[in-house]
C-alpha angles and dihedrals in degrees: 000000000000121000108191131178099205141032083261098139125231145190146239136205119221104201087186144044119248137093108291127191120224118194124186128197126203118200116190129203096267091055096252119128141208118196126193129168138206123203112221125193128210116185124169125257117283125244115191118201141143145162131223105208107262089241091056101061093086130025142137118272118313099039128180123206123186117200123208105211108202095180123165125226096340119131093194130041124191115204124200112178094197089236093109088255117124117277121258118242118203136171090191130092091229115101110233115233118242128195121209116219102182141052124262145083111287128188110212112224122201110187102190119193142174127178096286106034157354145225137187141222139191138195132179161007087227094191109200120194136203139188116273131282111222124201127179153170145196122186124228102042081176131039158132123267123277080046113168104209124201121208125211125196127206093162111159122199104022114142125220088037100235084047096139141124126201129202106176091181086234090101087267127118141182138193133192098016121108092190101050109199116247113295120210122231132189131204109308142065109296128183121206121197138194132191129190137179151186132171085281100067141276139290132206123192127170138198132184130212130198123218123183139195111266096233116250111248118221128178125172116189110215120208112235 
C-alpha cells in the first residue's frame, strides 16, 4: 500500500506472473473519497514450437499430419496449415489434425500468443503427392488413309519419369517413352490410350481418330 500527498506518480515491482487488482483512493480535503481500480496482467515470454511426425512430411493424396505443439507459457494458437484453408484457432495446448487433399509442397505455420506477447513457429516443407495427370495429344484427330498421326505428351506426375504405356489401337504398343514415335492408320475409327504411374496411383486417358478412305476418281470423255 502506497499513501501519497500529491499526483507525483510512483512505481511498483511484481515479482510474479498472474492478474493483479490495483485499487486507488482519492481523499479530498473535505474527507470525502472517490476509488477506482485497474486489472494488470503479467504472463511469461512465449515460446512457439511444434513437431510434424517424421513419417507425415511426405504421403500420397489425401494426407493427414498430426502435429505435436509443445508451446511454453501461450493461452491461444493459431494453425495455418499453407494449403490456402482457414486457419485453425485454438485455446487449447493440443495440435488439430489437417488433411491435404491436393498435391504440392506446404509450410506449416503456429502463431502462439498470450496477453503480452507472440511467437511464431514453422515446420516443412510437407510435401503431398497425387497420381498423374496425363495429357495428350495426337494430331490429326481427322484424316485420310494412309494418315500419319504424331503424339505429344504433357503428362505431369508421372515417377519414374518415363513412366508411360502406350497403346496406339494399331496393334502397336510402347512402354517407358514419353515422346512415342508417328503411328500409321488406315481408314477406320481408331482409339489410342496412355497410362502413367507413381507411388501415388495410376491414370488412363484416351483419345479416337478418325481415318477415312481417300474417294476413287473416275472421268470418261464421250465423242460428239
Amino acid at each position: 500500500t502506497f499513501t501519497t500527498a500529491s499526483l507525483a506518480s510512483f512505481t511498483h515491482l511484481y515479482t510474479s506472473y498472474g492478474t493483479f487488482l490495483v485499487t486507488m483512493t482519492a481523499t479530498g480535503v473535505n474527507g470525502c473519497t472517490t476509488t477506482t481500480t485497474l486489472t494488470v496482467v503479467f504472463d511469461k515470454f512465449v515460446s512457439a514450437s511444434f513437431v510434424v511426425p517424421l513419417a507425415e512430411f511426405s504421403g500420397c493424396i489425401p494426407h493427414t499430419v498430426t502435429p505435436l505443439n509443445a508451446s511454453q507459457n501461450a493461452s491461444t494458437y493459431v494453425w495455418n496449415f499453407g494449403d490456402g484453408t482457414p486457419p485453425v484457432t485454438t485455446n487449447s495446448g493440443g495440435a488439430p489434425p489437417h488433411t491435404y487433399t491436393t498435391g504440392g509442397s506446404y509450410t506449416i505455420t503456429l502463431i502462439a500468443s498470450n496477453s503480452c506477447n507472440s511467437s511464431t513457429s514453422t515446420v516443412g516443407p510437407i510435401t503431398v503427392v497425387g497420381p498423374p495427370v496425363i495429357a495428350f495429344t495426337a494430331t490429326p484427330a481427322l484424316g485420310c488413309s494412309p494418315q500419319t498421326v504424331t503424339f505429344g505428351n504433357t503428362t505431369t506426375g508421372a515417377s519414374p519419369v518415363n513412366n508411360f504405356y502406350w497403346d496406339f489401337g494399331n496393334g502397336n504398343t510402347l512402354t517407358g517413352v514419353k515422346f512415342p514415335p508417328a503411328q500409321i492408320y488406315y481408314a477406320g475409327t481408331w482409339t489410342i490410350m496412355l497410362v502413367s504411374g507413381n507411388a501415388c496411383g495410376t491414370d488412363t486417358v484416351y483419345h479416337t481418330i478418325v481415318v477415312d478412305t481417300i474417294p476413287t476418281a473416275c472421268m470418261t470423255a464421250t465423242p460428239f
